[in-house]
DRENTORKOL-3810 file (N, C-alpha, C; in nm, 4 decimals):
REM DRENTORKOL-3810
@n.u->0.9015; n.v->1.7965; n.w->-0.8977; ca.u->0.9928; ca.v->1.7100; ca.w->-0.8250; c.u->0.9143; c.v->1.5912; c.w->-0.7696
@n.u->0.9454; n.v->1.4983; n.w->-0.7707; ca.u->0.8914; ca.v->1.3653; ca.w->-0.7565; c.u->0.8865; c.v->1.3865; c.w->-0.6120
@n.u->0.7689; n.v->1.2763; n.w->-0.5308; ca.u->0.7644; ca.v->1.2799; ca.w->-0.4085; c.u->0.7421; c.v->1.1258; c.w->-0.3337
@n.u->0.8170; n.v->1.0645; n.w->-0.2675; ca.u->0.8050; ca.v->0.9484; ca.w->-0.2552; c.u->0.7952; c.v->0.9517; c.w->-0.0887
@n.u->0.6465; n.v->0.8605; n.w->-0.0731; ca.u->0.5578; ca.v->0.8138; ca.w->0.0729; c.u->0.6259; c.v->0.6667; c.w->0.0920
@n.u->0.6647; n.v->0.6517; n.w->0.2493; ca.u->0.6874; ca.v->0.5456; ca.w->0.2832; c.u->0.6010; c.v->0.4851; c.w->0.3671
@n.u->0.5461; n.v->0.4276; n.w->0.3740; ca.u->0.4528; ca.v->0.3577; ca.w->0.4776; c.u->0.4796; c.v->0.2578; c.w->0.5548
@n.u->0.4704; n.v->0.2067; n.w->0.6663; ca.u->0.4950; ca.v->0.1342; ca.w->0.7678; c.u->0.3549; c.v->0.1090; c.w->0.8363
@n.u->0.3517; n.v->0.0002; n.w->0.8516; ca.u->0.2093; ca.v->-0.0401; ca.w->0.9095; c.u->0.2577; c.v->-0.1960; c.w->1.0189
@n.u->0.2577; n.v->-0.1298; n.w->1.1649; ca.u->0.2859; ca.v->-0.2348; ca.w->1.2681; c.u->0.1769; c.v->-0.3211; c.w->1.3078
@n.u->0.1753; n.v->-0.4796; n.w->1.2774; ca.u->0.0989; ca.v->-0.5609; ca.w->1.3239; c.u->0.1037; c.v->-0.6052; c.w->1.4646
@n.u->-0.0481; n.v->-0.6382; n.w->1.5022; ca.u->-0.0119; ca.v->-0.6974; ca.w->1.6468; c.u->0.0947; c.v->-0.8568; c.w->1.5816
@n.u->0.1599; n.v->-0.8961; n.w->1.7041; ca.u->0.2614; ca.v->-1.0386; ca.w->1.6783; c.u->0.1894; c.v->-1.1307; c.w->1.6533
@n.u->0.2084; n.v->-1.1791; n.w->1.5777; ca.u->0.1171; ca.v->-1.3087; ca.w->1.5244; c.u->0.0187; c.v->-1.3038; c.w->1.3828
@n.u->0.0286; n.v->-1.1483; n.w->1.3847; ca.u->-0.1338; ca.v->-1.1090; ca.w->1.2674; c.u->-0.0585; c.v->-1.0721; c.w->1.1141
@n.u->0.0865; n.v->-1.0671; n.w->1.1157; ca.u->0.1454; ca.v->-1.0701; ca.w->0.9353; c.u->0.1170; c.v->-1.1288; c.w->0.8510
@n.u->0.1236; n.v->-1.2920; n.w->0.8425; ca.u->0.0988; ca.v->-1.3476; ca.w->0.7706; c.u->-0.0600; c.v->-1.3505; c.w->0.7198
@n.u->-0.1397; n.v->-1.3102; n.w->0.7926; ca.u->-0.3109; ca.v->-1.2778; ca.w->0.7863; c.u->-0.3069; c.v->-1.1705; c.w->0.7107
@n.u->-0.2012; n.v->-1.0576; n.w->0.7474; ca.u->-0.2403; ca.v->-0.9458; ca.w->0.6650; c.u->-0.1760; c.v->-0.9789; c.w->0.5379
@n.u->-0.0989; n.v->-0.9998; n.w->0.4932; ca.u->0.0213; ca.v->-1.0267; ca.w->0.3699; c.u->-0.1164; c.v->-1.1207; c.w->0.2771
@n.u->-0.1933; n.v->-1.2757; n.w->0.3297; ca.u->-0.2626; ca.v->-1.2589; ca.w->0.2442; c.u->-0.3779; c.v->-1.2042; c.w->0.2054
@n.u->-0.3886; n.v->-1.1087; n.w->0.2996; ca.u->-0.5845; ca.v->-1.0667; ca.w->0.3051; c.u->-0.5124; c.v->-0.9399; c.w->0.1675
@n.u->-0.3706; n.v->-0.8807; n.w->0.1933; ca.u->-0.3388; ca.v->-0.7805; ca.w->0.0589; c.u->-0.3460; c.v->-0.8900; c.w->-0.0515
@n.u->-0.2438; n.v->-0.9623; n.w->-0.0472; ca.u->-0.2366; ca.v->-1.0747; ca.w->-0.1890; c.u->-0.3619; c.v->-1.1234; c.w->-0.2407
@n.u->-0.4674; n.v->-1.0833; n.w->-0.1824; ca.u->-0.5894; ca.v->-1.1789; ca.w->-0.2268; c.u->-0.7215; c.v->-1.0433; c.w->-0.2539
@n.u->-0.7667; n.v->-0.9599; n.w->-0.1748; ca.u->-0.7998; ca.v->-0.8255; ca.w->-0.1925; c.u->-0.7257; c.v->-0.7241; c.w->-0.2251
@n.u->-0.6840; n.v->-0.6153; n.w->-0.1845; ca.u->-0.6225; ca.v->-0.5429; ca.w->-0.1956; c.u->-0.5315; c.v->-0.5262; c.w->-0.3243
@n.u->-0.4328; n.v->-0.6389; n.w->-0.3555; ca.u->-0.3666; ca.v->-0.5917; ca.w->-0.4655; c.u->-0.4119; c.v->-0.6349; c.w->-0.5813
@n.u->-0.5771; n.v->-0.6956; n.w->-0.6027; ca.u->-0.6237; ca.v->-0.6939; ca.w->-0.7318; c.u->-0.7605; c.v->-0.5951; c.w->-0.7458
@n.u->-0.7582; n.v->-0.4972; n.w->-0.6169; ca.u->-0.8185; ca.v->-0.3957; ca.w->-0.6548; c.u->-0.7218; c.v->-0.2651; c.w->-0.6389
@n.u->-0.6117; n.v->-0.2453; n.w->-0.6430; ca.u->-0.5418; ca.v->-0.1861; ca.w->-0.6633; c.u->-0.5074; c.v->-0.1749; c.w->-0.8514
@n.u->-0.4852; n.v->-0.3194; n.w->-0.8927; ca.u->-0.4617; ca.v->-0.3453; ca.w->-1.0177; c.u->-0.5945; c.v->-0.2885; c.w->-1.0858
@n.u->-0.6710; n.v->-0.3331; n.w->-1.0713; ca.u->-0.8109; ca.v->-0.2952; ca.w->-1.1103; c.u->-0.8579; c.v->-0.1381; c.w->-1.1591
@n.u->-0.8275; n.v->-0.0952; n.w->-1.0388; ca.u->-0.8570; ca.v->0.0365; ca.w->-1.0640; c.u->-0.7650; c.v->0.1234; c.w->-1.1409
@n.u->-0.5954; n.v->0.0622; n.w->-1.1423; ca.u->-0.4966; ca.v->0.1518; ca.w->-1.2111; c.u->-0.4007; c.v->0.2259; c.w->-1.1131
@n.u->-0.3991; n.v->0.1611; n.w->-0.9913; ca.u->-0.3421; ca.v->0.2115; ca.w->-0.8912; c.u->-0.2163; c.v->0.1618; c.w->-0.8061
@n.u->-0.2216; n.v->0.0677; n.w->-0.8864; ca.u->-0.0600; ca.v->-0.0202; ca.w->-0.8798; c.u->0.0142; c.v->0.0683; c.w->-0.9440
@n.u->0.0171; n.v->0.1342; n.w->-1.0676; ca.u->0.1466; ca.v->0.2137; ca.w->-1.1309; c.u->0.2259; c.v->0.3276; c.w->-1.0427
@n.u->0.1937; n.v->0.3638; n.w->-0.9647; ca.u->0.2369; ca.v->0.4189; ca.w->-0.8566; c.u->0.3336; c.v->0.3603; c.w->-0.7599
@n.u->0.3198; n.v->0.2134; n.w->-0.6966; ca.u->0.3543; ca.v->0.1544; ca.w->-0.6230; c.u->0.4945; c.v->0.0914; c.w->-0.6164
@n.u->0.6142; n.v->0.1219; n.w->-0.5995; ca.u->0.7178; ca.v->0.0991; ca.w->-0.6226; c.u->0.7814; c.v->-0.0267; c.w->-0.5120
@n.u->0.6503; n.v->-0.0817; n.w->-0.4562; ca.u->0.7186; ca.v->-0.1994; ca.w->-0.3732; c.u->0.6446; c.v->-0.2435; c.w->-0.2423
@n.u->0.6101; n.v->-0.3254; n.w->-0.2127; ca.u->0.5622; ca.v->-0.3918; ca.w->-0.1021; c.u->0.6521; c.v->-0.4652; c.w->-0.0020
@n.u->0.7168; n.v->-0.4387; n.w->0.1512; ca.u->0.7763; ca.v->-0.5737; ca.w->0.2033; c.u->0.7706; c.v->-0.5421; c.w->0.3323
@n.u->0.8023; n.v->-0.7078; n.w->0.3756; ca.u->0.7865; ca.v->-0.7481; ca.w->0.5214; c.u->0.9744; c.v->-0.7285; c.w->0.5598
@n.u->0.9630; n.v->-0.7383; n.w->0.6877; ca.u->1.1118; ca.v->-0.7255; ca.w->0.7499; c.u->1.1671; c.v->-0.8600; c.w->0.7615
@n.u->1.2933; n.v->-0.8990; n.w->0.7275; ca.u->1.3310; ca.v->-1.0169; ca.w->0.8184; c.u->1.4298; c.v->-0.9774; c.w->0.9155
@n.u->1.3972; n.v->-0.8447; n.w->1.0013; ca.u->1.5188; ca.v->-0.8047; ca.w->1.1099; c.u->1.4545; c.v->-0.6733; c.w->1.1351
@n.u->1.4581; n.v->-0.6668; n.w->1.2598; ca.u->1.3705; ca.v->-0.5745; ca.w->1.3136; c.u->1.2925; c.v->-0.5856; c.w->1.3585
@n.u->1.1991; n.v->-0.4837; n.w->1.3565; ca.u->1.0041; ca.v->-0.5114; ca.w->1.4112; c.u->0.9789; c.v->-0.5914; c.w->1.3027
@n.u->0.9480; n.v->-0.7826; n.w->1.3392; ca.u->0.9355; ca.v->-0.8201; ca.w->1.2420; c.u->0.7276; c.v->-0.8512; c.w->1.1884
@n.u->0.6970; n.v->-0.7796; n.w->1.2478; ca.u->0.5543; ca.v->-0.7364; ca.w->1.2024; c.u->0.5214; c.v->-0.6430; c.w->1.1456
@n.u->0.5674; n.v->-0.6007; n.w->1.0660; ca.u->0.5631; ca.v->-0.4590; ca.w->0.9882; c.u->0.5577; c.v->-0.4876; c.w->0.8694
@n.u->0.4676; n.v->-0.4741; n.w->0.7859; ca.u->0.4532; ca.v->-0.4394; ca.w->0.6557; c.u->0.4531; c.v->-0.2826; c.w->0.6009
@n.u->0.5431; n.v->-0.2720; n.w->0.5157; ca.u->0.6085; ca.v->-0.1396; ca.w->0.4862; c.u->0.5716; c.v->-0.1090; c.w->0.2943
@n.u->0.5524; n.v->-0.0390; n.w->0.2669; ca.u->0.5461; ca.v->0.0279; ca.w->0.1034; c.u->0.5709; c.v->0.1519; c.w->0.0629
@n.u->0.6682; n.v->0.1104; n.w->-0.0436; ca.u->0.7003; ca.v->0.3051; ca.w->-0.0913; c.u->0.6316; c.v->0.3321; c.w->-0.2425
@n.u->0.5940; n.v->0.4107; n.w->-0.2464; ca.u->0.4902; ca.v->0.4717; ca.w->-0.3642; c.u->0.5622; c.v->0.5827; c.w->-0.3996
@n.u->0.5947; n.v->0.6265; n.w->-0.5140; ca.u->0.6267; ca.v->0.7688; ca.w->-0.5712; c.u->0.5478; c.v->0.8083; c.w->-0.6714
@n.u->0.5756; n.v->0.9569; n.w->-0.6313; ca.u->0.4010; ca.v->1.0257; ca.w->-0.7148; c.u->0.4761; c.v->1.1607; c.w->-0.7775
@n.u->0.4146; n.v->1.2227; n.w->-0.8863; ca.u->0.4995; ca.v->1.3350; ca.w->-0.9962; c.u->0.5128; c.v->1.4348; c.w->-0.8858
@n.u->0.4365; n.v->1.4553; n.w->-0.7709; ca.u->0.4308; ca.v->1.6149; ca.w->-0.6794; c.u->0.3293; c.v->1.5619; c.w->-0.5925
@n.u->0.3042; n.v->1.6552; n.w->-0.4810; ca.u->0.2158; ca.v->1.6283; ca.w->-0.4095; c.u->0.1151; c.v->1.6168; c.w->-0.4169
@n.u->0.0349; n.v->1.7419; n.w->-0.5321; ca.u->-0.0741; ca.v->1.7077; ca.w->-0.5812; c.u->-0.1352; c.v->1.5766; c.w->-0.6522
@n.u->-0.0323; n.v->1.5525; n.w->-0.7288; ca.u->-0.0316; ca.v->1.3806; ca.w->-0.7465; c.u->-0.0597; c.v->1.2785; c.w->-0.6664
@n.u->0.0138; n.v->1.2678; n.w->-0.5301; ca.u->-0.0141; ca.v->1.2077; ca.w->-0.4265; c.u->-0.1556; c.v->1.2449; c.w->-0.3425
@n.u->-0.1714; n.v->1.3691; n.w->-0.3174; ca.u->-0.3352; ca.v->1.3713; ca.w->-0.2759; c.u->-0.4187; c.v->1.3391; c.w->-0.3588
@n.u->-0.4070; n.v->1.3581; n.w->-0.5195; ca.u->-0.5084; ca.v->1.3227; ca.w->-0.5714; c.u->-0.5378; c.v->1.1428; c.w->-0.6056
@n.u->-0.4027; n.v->1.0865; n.w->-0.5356; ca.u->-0.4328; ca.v->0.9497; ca.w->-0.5773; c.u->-0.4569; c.v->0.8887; c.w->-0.4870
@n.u->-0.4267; n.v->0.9137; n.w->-0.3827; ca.u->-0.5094; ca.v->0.8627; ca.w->-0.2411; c.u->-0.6751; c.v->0.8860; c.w->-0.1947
@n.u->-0.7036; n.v->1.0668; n.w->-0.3086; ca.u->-0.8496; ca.v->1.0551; ca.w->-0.2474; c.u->-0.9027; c.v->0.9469; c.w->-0.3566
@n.u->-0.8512; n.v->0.9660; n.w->-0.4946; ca.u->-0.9372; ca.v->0.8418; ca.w->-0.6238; c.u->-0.9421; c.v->0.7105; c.w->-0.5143
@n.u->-0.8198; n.v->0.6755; n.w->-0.4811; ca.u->-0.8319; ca.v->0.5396; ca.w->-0.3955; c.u->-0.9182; c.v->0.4827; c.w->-0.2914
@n.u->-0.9172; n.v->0.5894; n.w->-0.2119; ca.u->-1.0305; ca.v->0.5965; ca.w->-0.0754; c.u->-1.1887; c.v->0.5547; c.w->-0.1296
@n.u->-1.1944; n.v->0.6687; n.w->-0.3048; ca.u->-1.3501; ca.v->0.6914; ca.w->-0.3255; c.u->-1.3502; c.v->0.5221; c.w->-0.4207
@n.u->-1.2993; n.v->0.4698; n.w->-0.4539; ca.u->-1.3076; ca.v->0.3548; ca.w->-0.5185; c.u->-1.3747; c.v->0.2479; c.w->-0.4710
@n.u->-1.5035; n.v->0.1904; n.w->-0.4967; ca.u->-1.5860; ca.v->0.1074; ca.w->-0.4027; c.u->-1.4832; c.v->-0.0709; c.w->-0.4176
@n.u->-1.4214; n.v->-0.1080; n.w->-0.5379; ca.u->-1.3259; ca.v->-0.1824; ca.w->-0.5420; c.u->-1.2595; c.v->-0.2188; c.w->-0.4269
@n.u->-1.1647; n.v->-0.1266; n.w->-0.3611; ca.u->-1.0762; ca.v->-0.1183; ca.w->-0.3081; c.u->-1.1531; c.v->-0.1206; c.w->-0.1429
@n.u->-1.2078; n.v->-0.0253; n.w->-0.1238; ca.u->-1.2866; ca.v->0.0100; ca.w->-0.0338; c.u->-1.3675; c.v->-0.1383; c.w->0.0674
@n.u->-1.4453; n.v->-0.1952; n.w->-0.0224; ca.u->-1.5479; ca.v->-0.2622; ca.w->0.0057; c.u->-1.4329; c.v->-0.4518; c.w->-0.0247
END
């Protein structure tokens, strides 16, 4: 059974647009890199609400799927560094 992680990540006010490109510019071409985008079913900011929040949902075949693609990710000096 498929298992899908939502993530939410609250910025201090003022610091979104810093984070949105420090991902667009790191992050999502070592994501690509490594093979770890195919997972990733979406990236977004709010326009209503907590509007500092960058949010992503990822779906993975089972859980084991999901732990095992978060530890590959962590150990990836790409991504990491």
């Amino acid at each position: 059974m498929p298992v899908y992680e939502l993530r939410t990540y609250t910025l201090y006010v003022g610091k979104l647009a810093e984070a949105v490109k420090l991902y667009q510019e790191l992050a999502w071409p070592a994501l690509q890199a490594g093979g770890f985008d195919a997972k990733l079913i979406g990236y977004f900011t709010s326009d209503v609400g907590t509007l500092n929040s960058l949010v992503h949902l990822w779906k993975f075949d089972d859980d084991a799927d999901r732990r095992a693609h978060w530890g590959k990710l962590f150990q990836d000096d790409a991504f990491m560094n």
